[in-house]
C-alpha positions in Angstrom: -6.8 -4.7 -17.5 -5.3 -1.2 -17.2 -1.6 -0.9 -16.7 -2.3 0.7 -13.6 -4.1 -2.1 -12.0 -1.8 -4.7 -13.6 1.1 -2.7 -11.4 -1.4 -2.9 -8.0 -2.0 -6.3 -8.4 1.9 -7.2 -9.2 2.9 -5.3 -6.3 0.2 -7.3 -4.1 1.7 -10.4 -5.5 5.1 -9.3 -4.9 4.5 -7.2 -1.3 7.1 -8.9 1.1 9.0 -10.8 -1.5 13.1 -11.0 -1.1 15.2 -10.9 -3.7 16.0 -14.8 -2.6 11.9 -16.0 -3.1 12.4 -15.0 -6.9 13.6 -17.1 -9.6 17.0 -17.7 -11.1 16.9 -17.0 -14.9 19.0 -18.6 -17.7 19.2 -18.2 -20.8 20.4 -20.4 -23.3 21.1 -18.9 -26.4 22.0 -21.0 -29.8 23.8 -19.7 -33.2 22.4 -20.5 -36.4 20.2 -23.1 -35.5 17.3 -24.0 -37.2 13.7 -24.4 -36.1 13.9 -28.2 -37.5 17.0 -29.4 -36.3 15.0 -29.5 -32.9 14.4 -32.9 -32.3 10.5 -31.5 -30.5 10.2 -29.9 -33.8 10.4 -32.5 -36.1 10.0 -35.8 -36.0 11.8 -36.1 -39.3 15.0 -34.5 -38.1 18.3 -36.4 -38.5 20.0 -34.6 -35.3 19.4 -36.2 -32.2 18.5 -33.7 -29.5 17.6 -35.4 -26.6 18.7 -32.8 -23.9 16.6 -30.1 -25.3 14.2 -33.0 -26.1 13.4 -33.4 -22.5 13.7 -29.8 -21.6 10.6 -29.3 -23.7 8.7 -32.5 -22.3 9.7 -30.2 -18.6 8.6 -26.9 -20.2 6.4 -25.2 -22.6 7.8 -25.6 -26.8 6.8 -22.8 -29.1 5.9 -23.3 -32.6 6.1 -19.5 -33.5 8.4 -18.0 -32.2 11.1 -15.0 -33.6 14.2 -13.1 -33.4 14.3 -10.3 -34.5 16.8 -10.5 -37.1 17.8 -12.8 -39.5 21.5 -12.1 -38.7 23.1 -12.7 -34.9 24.1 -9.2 -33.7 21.0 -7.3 -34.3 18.9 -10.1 -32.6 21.3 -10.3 -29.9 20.3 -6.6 -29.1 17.0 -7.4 -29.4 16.8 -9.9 -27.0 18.8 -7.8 -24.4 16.9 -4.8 -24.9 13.2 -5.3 -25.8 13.4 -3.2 -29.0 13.4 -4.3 -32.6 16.9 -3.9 -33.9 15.5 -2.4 -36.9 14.7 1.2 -35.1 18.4 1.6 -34.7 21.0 -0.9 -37.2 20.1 -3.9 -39.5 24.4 -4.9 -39.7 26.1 -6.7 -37.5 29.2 -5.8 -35.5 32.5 -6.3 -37.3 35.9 -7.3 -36.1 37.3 -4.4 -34.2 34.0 -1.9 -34.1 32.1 -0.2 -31.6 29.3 -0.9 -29.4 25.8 -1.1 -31.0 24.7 -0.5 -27.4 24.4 2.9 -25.7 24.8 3.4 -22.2 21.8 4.2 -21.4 20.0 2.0 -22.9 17.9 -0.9 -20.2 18.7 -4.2 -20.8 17.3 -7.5 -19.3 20.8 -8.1 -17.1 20.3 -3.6 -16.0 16.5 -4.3 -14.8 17.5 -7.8 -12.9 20.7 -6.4 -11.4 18.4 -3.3 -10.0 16.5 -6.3 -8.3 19.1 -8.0 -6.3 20.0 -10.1 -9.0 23.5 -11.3 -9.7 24.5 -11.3 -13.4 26.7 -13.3 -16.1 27.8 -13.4 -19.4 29.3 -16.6 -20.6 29.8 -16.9 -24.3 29.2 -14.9 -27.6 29.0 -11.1 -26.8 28.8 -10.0 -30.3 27.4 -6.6 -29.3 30.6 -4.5 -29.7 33.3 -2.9 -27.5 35.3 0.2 -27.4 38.8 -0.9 -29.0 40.1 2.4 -29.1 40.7 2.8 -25.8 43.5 -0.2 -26.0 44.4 0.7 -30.0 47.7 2.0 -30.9 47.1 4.7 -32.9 50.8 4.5 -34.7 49.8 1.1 -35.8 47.8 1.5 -38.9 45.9 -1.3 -40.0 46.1 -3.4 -43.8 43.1 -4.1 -45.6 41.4 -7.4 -46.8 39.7 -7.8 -50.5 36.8 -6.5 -49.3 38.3 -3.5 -47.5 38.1 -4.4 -44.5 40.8 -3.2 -41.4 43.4 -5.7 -40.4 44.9 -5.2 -37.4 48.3 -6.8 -36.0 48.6 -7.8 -32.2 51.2 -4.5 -32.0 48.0 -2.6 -32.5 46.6 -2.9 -28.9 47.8 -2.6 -25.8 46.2 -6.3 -24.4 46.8 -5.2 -21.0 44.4 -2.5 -20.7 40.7 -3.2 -19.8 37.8 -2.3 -22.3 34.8 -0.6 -22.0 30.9 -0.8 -23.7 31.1 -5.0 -23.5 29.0 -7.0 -21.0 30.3 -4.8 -17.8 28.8 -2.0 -19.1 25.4 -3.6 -19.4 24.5 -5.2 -16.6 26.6 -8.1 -16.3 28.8 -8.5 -13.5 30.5 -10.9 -15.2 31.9 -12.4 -18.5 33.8 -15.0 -19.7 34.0 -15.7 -23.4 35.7 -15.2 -26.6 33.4 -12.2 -27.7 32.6 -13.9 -31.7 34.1 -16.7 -32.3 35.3 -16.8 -35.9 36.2 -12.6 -35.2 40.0 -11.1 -34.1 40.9 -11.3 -31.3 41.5 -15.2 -30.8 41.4 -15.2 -27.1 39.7 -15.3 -24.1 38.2 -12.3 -22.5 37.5 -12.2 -18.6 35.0 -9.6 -17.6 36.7 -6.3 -18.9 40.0 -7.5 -20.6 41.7 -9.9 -23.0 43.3 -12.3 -20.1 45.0 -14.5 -23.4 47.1 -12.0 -24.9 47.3 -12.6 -29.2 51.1 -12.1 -30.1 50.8 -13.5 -33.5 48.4 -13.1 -36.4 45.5 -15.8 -37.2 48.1 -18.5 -38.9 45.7 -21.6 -38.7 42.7 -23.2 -40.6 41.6 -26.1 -39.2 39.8 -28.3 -41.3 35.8 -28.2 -41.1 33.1 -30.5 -40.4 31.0 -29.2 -43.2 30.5 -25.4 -44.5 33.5 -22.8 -45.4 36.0 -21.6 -43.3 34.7 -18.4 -42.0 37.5 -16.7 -39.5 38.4 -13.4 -40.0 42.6 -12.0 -40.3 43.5 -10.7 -36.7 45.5 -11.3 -33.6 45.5 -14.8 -32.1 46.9 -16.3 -29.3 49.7 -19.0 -30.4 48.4 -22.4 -30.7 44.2 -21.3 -30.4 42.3 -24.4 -30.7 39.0 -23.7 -32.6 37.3 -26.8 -31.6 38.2 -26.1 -27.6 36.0 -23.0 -27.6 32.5 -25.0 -27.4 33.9 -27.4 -24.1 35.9 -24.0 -22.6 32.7 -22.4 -22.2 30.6 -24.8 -21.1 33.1 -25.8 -18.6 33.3 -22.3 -17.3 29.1 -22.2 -17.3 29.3 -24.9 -15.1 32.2 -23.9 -13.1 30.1 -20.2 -12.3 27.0 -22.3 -11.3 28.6 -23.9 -8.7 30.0 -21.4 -7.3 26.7 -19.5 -6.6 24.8 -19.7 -3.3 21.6 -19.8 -2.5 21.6 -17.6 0.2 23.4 -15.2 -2.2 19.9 -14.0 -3.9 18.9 -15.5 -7.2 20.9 -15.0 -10.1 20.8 -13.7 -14.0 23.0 -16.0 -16.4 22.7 -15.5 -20.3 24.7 -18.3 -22.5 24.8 -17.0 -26.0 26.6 -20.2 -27.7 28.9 -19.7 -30.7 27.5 -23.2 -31.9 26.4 -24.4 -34.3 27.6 -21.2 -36.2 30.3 -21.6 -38.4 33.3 -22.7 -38.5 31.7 -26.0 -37.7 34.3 -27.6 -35.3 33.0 -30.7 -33.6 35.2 -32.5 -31.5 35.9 -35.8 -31.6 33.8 -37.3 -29.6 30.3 -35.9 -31.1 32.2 -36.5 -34.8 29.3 -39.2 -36.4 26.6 -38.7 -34.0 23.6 -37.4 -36.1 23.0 -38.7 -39.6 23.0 -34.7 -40.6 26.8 -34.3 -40.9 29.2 -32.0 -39.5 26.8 -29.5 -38.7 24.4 -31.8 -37.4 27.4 -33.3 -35.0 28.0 -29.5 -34.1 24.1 -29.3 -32.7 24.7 -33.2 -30.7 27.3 -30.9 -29.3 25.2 -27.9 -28.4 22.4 -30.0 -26.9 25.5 -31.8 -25.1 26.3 -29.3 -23.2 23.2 -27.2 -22.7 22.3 -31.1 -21.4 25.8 -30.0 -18.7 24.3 -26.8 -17.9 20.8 -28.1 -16.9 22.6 -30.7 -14.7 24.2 -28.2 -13.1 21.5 -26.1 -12.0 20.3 -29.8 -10.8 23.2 -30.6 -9.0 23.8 -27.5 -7.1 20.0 -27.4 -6.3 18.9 -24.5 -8.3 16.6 -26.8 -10.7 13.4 -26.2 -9.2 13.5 -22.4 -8.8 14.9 -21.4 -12.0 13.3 -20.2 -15.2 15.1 -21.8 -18.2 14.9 -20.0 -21.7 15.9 -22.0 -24.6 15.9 -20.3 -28.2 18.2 -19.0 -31.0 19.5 -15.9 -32.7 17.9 -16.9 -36.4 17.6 -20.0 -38.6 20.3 -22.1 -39.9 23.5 -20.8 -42.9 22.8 -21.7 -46.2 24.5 -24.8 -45.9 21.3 -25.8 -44.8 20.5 -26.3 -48.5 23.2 -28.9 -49.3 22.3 -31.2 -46.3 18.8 -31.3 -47.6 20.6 -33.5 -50.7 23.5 -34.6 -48.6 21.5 -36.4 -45.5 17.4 -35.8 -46.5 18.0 -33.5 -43.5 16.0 -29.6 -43.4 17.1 -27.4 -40.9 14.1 -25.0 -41.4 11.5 -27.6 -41.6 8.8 -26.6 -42.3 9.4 -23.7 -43.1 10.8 -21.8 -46.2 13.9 -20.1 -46.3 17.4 -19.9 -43.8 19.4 -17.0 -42.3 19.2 -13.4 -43.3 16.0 -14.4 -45.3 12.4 -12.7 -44.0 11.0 -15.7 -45.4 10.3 -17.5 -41.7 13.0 -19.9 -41.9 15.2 -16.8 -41.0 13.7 -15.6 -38.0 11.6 -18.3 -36.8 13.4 -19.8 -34.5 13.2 -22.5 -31.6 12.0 -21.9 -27.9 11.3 -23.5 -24.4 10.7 -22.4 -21.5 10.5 -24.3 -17.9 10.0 -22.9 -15.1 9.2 -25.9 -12.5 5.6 -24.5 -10.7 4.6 -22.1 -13.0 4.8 -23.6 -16.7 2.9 -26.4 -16.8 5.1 -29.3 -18.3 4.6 -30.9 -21.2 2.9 -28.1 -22.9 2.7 -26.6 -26.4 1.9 -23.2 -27.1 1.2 -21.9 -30.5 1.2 -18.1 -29.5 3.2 -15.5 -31.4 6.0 -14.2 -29.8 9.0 -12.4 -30.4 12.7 -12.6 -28.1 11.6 -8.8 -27.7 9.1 -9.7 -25.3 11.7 -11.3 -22.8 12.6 -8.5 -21.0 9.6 -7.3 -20.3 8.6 -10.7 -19.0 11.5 -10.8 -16.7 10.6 -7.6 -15.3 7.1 -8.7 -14.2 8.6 -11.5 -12.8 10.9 -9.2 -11.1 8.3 -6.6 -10.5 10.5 -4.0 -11.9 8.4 -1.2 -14.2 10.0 -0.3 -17.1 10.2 3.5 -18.3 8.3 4.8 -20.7 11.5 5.5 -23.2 13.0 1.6 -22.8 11.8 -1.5 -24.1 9.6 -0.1 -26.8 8.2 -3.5 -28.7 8.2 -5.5 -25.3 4.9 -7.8 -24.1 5.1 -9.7 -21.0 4.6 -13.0 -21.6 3.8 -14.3 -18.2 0.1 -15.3 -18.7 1.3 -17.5 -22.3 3.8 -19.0 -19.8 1.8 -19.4 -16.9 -1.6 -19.8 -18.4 -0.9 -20.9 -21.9 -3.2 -17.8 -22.3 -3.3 -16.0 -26.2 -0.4 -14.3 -26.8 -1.0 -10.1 -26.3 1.3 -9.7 -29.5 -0.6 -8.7 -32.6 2.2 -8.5 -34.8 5.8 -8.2 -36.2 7.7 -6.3 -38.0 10.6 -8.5 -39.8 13.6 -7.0 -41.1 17.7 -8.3 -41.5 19.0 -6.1 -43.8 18.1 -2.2 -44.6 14.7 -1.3 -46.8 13.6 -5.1 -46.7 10.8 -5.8 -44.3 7.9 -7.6 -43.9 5.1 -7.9 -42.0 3.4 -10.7 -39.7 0.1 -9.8 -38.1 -2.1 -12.8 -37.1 -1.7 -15.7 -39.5 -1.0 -12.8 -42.5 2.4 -12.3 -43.7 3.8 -9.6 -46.0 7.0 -9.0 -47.6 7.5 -5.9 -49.0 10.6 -7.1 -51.4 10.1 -8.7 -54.8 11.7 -11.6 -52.7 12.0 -13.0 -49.4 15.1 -14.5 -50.0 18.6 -13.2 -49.4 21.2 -16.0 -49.3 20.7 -17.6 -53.2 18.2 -20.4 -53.1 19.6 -23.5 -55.4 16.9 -24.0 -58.3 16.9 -27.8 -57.8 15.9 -26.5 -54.2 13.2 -24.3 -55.6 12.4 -26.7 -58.2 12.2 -29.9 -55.5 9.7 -28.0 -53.1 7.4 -27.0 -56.0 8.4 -22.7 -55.6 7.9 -20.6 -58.5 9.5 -17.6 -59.5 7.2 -14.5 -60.1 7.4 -11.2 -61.2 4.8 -9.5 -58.3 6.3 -6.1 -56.1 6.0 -8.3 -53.3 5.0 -11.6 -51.1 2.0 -12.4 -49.4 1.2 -15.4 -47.6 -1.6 -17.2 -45.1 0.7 -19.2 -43.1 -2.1 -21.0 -41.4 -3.5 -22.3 -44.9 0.2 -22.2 -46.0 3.2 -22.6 -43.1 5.6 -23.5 -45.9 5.5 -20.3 -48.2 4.5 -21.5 -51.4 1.5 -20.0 -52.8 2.0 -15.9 -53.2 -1.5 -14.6 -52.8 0.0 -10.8 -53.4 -1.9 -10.6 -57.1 -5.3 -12.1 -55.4 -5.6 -9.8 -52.0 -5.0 -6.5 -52.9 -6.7 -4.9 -50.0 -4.9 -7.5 -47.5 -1.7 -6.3 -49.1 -3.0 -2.7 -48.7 -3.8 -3.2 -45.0 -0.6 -4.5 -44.1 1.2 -2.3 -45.6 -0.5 1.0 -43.8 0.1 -1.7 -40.7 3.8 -2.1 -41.0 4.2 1.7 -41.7 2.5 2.5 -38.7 4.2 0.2 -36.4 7.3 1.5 -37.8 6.3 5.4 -36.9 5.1 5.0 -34.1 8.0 3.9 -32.4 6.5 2.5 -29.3 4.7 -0.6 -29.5 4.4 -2.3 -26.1 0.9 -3.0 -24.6 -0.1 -0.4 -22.3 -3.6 -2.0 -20.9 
């Protein structure tokens, strides 16, 4: 269908329609969770997910699904945006640095907002803000081992508000700690630090499982690690109740900080899985995205609200050790964890229910990227997206509404600068001698039967082969050929999106 008509008939659809007859839209964002420690994904996981369980049995669960990166910032933008991360960064944003986001760049909460929607923030903004509007120059920073700024809570003035984070994107509001294992320790309200740090990070709490991963900086005195995870979905649920539906629908986007590291269960979910601490940390997670979804419920939002569930890449290479500590695989079945481009990097979990319009129940093996949310939102919204925003965007609506073929072709994966590969129908090439960037263990490699090679690259048939294991880069020359002039081109081009 030409884009033109596609517009005609949206607007026919649309013609009369209040803000108040669309659809609330949440999305519930995870950290550093794996495809397999979904409990929908597989039936030999140790974790017990039975609130995202049942949002799948009351939605539509994805089997191929991606983020864009294999890191959180850069799929964070992603998702917000509609544009692979790789046309502008491949890092993510450090303690103390800018915004990866420009001003004028469209996001999801920018296009809804334009529609009537109200918008919030509550969680992990990890997309940067501008600091030096509150820094004090005269207090130079130290530097850590790795040369890295340390700043003392002298160096800002915490009173100030801050501009380039959520406010400046769309979101009317935000509550959260920006990254949790990043300086400052302290909460944020919309445009300011509202906890002001007067002392440097002093603690180190002891962890679940994994390292301790929190980075030198300001803290507030007495910041409790493991109070972040029940703050935030306390203050979720607080914002849902206060909404109205007479108000117009509204926009809320819940990127968690769990089950990222440091892995900080509390007491009560200490035990739960058979997976660890890690896997208690996910009992958590589904715990309260379970709080959330009754919520919505209880304030009588449930049945006009589209609920997306997914996460900003696979699981940290702790995943390895539970494989020998608890027979537990985050990335089953798939090969690899976070930062790889193997697709236990970027192949992530997703739901979707939206009570009238998915059909329950359902499983949709369609290829889709967290790129093509926006411009799914927007013809829900009926908002038409410019030519220069969005550019690697497909509406989704006819996968969710009609389990129809997905209108993406392919990917282009990427997490760290000159390593890509390619996915284009069940082919997938990786132009790096390896997919693999956190070290893989060799009784890992040795236990699931991979073998080291010496080929320029990786090519697999994940429909013959979903777990990665036999390179067929040597044996398909002009596959390898084609993919590459593909990935290149895609690359070029710039602009992506379907326009028919």
């Amino acid at each position: 269908m030409h884009r033109f008509t596609s517009l005609l008939l949206l607007l026919v659809l649309t013609a009369g329609a209040t803000a108040a007859e669309l659809p609330n839209i949440v999305i519930l964002y995870a950290d550093d969770m794996g495809y397999g420690d979904l409990g929908a994904n597989n039936p030999d996981s140790k974790i017990p997910t039975p609130q995202l369980d049942r949002l799948a049995r009351e939605g539509m669960r994805f089997t191929d699904a991606h983020s864009s990166s294999g890191i959180c910032t850069p799929s964070r933008y992603a998702l917000l945006t509609g544009r692979f991360h790789w046309r502008k960064f491949h890092g993510i944003v450090n303690s103390f640095d800018a915004p990866v986001l420009d001003p004028d760049e469209l996001t999801i909460a920018e296009l809804l907002k334009d529609k009537g929607y109200r918008t919030a923030c509550i969680g992990k903004w990890h997309l940067g803000w501008n600091w030096d509007e509150i820094r004090n120059q005269e207090v130079k920073p130290e530097k850590d081992q790795r040369g890295r700024d340390i700043y003392s809570p002298a160096a800002f003035d915490w009173s100030k508000p801050i501009s380039g984070g959520p406010l400046s994107h769309g979101f009317d509001y935000y509550f959260g700690d920006d990254v949790p294992n990043f300086p400052p320790y302290a909460w944020f309200e919309n445009d300011r630090v509202i906890t002001e740090p007067t002392e440097p990070l002093s603690i180190t709490p002891m962890t679940a499982e994994g390292s301790w991963e929190a980075r030198p900086g300001p803290m507030v005195k007495d910041w409790d690690f493991y109070q972040v995870v029940p703050r935030l979905t306390e203050r979720t649920v607080e914002w849902i109740g206060q909404q109205k539906e007479e108000q117009g629908p509204f926009f809320l986007y819940v990127p968690f900080n769990s089950p990222h590291a440091p892995i900080v269960p509390t007491e009560e979910f200490r035990g739960k899985s058979k997976a660890g601490g890690f896997g208690d940390y996910v009992v958590q997670t589904d715990d309260s995205i379970g709080r959330i979804l009754t919520a919505l419920d209880e304030n009588g939002f449930g049945e006009n609200t589209l609920v997306i569930f997914t996460a900003d890449n696979g699981a940290e290479r702790y995943a390895y050790d539970r494989v020998r500590n608890f027979d537990h695989w985050s990335s089953a079945p798939l090969r690899g964890v976070k930062r790889d481009l193997y697709e236990g990097g970027h192949h992530v979990p997703m739901v979707v229910k939206w009570p009238g319009h998915v059909q329950p129940g359902t499983t949709s093996d369609a290829l889709v990227s967290q790129v093509d949310v926006l411009a799914s939102v927007a013809e829900i919204a009926g908002f038409e997206l410019p030519q220069d925003a969005a550019d690697d965007s497909y509406s989704l609506l006819n996968v969710w509404k009609e389990n129809d073929a997905s209108p993406r072709q392919s990917i282009v994966h990427n997490t760290m600068a000159g390593r890509f590969a390619i996915r284009d129908g069940d082919w997938v090439l990786i132009a790096a001698k390896s997919g693999a960037h956190s070290k893989v263990p060799a009784w890992f490699d040795k236990a699931r039967g991979y073998i080291e090679d010496d080929l320029p690259g990786e090519l697999y048939n994940l429909k013959l082969d979903i777990a990665q294991k036999h390179n067929l880069y040597a044996d398909q020359p002009e596959k390898v050929k084609e993919l590459t002039e593909l990935m290149n081109q895609i690359q070029a081009e710039g602009q992506v999106r379907k326009k028919s």
